[in-house]
PyMOL commands that place a pseudoatom at each C-alpha (Angstrom):
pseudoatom trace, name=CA, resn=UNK, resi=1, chain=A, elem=C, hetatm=0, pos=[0.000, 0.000, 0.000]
pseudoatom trace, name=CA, resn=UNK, resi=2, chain=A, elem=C, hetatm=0, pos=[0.962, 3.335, -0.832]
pseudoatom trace, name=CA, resn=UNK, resi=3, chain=A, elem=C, hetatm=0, pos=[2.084, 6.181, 1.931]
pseudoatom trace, name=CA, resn=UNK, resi=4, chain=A, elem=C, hetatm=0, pos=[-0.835, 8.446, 0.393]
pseudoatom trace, name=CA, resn=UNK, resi=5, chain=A, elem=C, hetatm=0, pos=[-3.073, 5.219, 0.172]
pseudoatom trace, name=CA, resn=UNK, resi=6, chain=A, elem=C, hetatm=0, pos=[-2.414, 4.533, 3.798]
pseudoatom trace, name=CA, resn=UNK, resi=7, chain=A, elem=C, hetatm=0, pos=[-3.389, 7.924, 4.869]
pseudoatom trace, name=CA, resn=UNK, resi=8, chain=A, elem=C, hetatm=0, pos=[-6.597, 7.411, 2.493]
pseudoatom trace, name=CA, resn=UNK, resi=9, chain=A, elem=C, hetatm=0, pos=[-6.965, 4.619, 4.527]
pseudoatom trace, name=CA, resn=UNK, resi=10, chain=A, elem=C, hetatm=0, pos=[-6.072, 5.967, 8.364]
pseudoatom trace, name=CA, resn=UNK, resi=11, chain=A, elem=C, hetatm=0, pos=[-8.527, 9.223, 7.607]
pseudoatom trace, name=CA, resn=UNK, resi=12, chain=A, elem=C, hetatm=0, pos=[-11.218, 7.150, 6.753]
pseudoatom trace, name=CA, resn=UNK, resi=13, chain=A, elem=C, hetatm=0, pos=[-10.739, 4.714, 9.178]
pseudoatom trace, name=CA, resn=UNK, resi=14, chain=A, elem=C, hetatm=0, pos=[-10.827, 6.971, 11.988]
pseudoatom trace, name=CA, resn=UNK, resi=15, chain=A, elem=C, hetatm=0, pos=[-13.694, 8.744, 11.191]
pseudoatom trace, name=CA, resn=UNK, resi=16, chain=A, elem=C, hetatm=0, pos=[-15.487, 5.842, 10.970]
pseudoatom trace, name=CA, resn=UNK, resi=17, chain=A, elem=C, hetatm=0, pos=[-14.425, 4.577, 14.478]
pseudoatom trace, name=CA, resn=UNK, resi=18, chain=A, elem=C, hetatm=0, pos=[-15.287, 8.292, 15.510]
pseudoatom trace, name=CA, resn=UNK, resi=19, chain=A, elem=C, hetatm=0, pos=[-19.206, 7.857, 14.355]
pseudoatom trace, name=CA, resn=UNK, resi=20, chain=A, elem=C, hetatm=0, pos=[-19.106, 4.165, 16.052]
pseudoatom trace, name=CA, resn=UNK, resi=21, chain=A, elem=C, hetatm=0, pos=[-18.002, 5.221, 19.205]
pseudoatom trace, name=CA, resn=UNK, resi=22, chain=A, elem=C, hetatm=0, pos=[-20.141, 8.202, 19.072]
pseudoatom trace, name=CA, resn=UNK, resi=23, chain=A, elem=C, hetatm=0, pos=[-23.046, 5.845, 18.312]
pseudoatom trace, name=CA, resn=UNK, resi=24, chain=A, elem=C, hetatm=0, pos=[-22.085, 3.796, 21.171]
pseudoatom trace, name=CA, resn=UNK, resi=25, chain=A, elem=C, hetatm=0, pos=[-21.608, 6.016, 23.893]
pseudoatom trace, name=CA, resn=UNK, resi=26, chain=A, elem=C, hetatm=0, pos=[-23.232, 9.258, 23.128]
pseudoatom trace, name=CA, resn=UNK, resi=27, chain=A, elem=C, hetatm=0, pos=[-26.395, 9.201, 21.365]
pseudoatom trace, name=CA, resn=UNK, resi=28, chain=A, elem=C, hetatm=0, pos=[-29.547, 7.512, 22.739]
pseudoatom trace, name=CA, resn=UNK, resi=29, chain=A, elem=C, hetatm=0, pos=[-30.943, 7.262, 19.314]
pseudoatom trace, name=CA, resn=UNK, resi=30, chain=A, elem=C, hetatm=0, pos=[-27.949, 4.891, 17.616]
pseudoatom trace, name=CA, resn=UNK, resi=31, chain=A, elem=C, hetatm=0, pos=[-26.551, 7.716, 15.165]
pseudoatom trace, name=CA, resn=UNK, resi=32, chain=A, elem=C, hetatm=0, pos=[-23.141, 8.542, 15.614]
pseudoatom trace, name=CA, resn=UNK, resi=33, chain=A, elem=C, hetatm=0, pos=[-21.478, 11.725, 14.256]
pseudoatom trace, name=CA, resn=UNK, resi=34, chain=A, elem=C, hetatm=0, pos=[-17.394, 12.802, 13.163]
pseudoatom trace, name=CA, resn=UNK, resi=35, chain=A, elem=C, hetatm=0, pos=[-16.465, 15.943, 12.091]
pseudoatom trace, name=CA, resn=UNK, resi=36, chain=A, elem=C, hetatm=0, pos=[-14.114, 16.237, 8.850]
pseudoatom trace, name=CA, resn=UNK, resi=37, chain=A, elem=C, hetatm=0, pos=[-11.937, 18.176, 10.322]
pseudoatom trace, name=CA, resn=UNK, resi=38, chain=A, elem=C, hetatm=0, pos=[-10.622, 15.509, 12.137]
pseudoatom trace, name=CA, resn=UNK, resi=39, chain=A, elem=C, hetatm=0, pos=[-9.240, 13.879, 8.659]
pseudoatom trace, name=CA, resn=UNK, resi=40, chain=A, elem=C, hetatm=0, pos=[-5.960, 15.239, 8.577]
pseudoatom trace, name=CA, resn=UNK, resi=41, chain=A, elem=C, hetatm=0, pos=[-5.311, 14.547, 12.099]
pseudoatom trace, name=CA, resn=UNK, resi=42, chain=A, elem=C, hetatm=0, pos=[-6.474, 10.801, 11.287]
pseudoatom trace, name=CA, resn=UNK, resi=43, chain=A, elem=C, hetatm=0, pos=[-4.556, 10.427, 8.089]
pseudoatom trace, name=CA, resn=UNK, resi=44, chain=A, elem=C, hetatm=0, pos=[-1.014, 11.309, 9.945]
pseudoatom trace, name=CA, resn=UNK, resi=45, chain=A, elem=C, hetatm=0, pos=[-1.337, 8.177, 11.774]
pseudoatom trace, name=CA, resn=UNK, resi=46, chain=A, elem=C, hetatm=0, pos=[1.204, 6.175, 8.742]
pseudoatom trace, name=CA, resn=UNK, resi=47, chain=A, elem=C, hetatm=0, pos=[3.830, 8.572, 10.028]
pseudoatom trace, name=CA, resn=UNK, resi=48, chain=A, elem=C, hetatm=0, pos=[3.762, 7.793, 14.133]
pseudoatom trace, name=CA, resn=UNK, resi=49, chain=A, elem=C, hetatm=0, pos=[3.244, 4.293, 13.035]
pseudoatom trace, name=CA, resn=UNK, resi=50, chain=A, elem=C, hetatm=0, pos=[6.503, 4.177, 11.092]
pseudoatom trace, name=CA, resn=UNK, resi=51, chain=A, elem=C, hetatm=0, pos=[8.591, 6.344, 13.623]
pseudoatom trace, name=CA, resn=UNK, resi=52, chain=A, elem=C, hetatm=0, pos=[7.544, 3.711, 15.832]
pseudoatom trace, name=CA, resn=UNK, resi=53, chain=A, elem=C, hetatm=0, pos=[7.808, 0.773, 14.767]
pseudoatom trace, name=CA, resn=UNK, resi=54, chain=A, elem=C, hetatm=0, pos=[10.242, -1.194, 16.705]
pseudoatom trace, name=CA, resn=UNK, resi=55, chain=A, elem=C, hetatm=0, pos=[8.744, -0.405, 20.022]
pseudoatom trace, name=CA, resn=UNK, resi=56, chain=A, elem=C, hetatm=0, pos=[6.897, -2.423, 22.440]
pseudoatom trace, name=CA, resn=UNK, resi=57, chain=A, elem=C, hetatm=0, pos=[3.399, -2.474, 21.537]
pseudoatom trace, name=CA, resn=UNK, resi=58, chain=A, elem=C, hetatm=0, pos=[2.240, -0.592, 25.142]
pseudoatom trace, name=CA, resn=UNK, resi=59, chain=A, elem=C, hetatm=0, pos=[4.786, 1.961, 24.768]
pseudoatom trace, name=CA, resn=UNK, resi=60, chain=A, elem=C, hetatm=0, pos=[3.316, 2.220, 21.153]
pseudoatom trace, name=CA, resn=UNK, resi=61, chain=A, elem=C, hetatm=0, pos=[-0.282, 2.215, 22.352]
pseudoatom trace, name=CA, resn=UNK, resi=62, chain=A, elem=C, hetatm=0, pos=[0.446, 5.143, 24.853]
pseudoatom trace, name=CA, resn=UNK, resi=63, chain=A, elem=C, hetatm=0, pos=[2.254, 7.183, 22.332]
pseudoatom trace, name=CA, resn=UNK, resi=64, chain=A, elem=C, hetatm=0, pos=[-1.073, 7.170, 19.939]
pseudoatom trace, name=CA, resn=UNK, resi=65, chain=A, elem=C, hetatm=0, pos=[-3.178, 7.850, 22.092]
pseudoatom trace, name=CA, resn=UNK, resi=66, chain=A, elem=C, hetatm=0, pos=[-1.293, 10.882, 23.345]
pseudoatom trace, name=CA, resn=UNK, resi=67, chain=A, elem=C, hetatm=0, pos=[-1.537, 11.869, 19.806]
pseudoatom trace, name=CA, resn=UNK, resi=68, chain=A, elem=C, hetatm=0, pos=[-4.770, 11.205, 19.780]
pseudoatom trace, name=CA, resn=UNK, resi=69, chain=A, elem=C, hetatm=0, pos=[-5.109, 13.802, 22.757]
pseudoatom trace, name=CA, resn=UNK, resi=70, chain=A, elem=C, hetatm=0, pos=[-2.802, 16.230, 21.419]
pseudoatom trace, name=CA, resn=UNK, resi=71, chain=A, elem=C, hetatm=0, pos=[-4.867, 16.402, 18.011]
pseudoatom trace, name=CA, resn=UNK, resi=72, chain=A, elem=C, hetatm=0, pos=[-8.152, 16.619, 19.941]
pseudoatom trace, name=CA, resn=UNK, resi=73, chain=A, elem=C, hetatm=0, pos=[-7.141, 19.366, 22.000]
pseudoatom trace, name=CA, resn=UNK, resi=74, chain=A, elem=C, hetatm=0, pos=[-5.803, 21.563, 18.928]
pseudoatom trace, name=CA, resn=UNK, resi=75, chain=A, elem=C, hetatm=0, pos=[-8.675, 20.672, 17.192]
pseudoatom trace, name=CA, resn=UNK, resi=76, chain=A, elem=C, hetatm=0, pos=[-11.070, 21.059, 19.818]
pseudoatom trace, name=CA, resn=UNK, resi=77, chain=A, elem=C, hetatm=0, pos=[-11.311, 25.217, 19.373]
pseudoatom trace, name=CA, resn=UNK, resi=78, chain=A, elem=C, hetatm=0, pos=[-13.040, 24.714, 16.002]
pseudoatom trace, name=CA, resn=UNK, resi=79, chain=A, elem=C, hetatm=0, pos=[-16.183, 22.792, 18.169]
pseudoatom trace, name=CA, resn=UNK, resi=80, chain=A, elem=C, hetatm=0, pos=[-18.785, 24.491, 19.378]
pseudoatom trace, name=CA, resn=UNK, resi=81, chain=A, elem=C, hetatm=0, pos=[-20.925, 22.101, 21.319]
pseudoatom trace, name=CA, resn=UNK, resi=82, chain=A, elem=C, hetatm=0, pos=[-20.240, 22.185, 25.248]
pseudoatom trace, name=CA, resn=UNK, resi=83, chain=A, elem=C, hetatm=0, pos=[-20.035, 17.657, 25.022]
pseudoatom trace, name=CA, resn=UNK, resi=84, chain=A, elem=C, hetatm=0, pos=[-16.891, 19.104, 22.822]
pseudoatom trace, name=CA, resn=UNK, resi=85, chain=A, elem=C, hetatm=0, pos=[-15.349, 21.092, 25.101]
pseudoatom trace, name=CA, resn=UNK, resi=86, chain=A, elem=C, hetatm=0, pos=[-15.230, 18.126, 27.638]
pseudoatom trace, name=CA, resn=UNK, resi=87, chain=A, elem=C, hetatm=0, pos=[-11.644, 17.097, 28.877]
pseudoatom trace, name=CA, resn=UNK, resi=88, chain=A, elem=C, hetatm=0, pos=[-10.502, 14.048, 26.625]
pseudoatom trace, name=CA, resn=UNK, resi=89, chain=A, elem=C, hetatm=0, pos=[-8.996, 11.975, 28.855]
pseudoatom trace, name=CA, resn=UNK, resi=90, chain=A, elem=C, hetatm=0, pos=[-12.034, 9.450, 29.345]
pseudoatom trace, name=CA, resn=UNK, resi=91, chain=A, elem=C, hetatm=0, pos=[-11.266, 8.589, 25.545]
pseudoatom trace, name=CA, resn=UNK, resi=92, chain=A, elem=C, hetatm=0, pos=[-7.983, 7.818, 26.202]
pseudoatom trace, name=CA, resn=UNK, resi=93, chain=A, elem=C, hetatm=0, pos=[-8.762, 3.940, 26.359]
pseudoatom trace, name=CA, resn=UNK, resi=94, chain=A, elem=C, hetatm=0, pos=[-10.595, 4.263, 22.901]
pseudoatom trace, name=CA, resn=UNK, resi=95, chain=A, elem=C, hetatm=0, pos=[-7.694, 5.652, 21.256]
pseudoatom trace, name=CA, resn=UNK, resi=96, chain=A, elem=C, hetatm=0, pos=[-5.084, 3.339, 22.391]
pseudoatom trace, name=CA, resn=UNK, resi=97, chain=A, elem=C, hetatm=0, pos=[-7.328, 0.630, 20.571]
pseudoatom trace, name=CA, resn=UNK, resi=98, chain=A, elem=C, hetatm=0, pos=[-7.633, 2.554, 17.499]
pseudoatom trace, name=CA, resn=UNK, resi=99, chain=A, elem=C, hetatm=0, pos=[-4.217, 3.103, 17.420]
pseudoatom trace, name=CA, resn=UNK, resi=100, chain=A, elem=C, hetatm=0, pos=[-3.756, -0.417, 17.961]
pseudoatom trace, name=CA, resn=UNK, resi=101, chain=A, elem=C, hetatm=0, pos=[-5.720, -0.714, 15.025]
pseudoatom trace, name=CA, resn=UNK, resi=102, chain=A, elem=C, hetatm=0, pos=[-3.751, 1.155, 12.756]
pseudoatom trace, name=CA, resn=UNK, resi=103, chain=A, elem=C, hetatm=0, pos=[-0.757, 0.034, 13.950]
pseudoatom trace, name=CA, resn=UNK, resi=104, chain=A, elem=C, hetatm=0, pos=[-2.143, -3.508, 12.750]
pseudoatom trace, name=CA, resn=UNK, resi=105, chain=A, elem=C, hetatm=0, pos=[-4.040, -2.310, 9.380]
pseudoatom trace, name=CA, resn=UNK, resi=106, chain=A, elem=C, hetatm=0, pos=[-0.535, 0.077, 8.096]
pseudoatom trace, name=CA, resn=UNK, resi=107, chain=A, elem=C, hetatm=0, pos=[2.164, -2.629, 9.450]
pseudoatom trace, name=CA, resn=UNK, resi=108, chain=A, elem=C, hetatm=0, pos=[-0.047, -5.770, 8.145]
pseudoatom trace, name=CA, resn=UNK, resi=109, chain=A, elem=C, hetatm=0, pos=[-0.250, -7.520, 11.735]
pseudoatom trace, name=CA, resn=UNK, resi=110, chain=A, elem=C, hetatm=0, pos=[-0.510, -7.396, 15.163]
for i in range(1, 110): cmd.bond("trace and resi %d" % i, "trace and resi %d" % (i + 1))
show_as sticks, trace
zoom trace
């Protein structure tokens, strides 16, 4: 796969596991929501995945989701809704698995 074609692949990814998670944990009524300007910060994941890639998979899954974190919380000025505005931490857990994810999908294996 292809370094654009995996961040095709990362931004879409995400913001699907944003509206399931959403969905889940959110909304009473079963529709979950992403925003698109969450893409870019999505489709950077190839490049923390290859920088890396020869560490032990916890250290790995902390260091995504402090990206994770770090993305949200630039990104977070451009909400407007007060759930947005809500300290991130209590996603923290979500984002290690979707970094795990990636780090699966862009490396071809656990």
């Amino acid at each position: 796969m292809t370094f654009w074609l995996q961040c095709l692949v990362s931004a879409l990814l995400g913001l699907g596991a944003e509206v399931v998670f959403t969905a889940a944990t959110e909304r009473s009524d079963g529709w979950g929501y992403s925003r698109l300007q969450y893409a870019p910060a999505y489709a950077t994941a190839p490049l923390v995945v290859l920088a890396v890639a020869g560490w032990p998979l916890p250290a790995r899954l902390a260091l995504y989701a402090a990206v994770f974190l770090v993305c949200d919380q630039i990104l977070r000025p451009l909400q407007t809704t007060a759930h947005a505005r809500a300290w991130a931490l209590a996603y923290m857990p979500a984002w290690m698995l979707l970094g795990w994810v990636y780090d699966a999908v862009l490396r071809g294996g656990p």
